[in-house]
C-alpha positions, 0 to 999 in steps of 0.5 A: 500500500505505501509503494502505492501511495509513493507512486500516486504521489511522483504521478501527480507531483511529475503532472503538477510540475509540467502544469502550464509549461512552455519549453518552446517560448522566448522564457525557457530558461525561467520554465526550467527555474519554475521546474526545478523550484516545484521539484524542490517544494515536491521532495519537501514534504517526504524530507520533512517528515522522514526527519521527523519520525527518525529522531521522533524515536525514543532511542532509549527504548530502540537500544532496550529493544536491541540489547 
């Protein structure tokens, strides 16, 4: 199911990305700016909350858990 939602999510984030984008227009080089900006604010979230649940553990009870 998490492979699922991954999928579901890069699917949307690759379509929000190319949303109303002209590469053949005299401002190509602020298209591929945009582009990149929205790929950065689409790993942001990901990135934010697997840095939240990694040092959200308790690592007093992981190490009680492995030892």
């Amino acid at each position: 199911m998490d492979l699922v939602i991954c999928i579901i999510y890069i699917v949307t984030g690759g379509i929000w990305i190319c949303k109303n984008i002209k590469l053949d227009s005299i401002v190509s080089p602020t298209n591929w700016r945009i582009m990149f900006i929205k790929l950065l604010m689409l790993f942001m979230i990901p990135l934010a909350l697997y840095i939240f649940f990694y040092f959200s553990i308790d690592f007093t009870i992981l190490y009680s858990i492995i030892s």
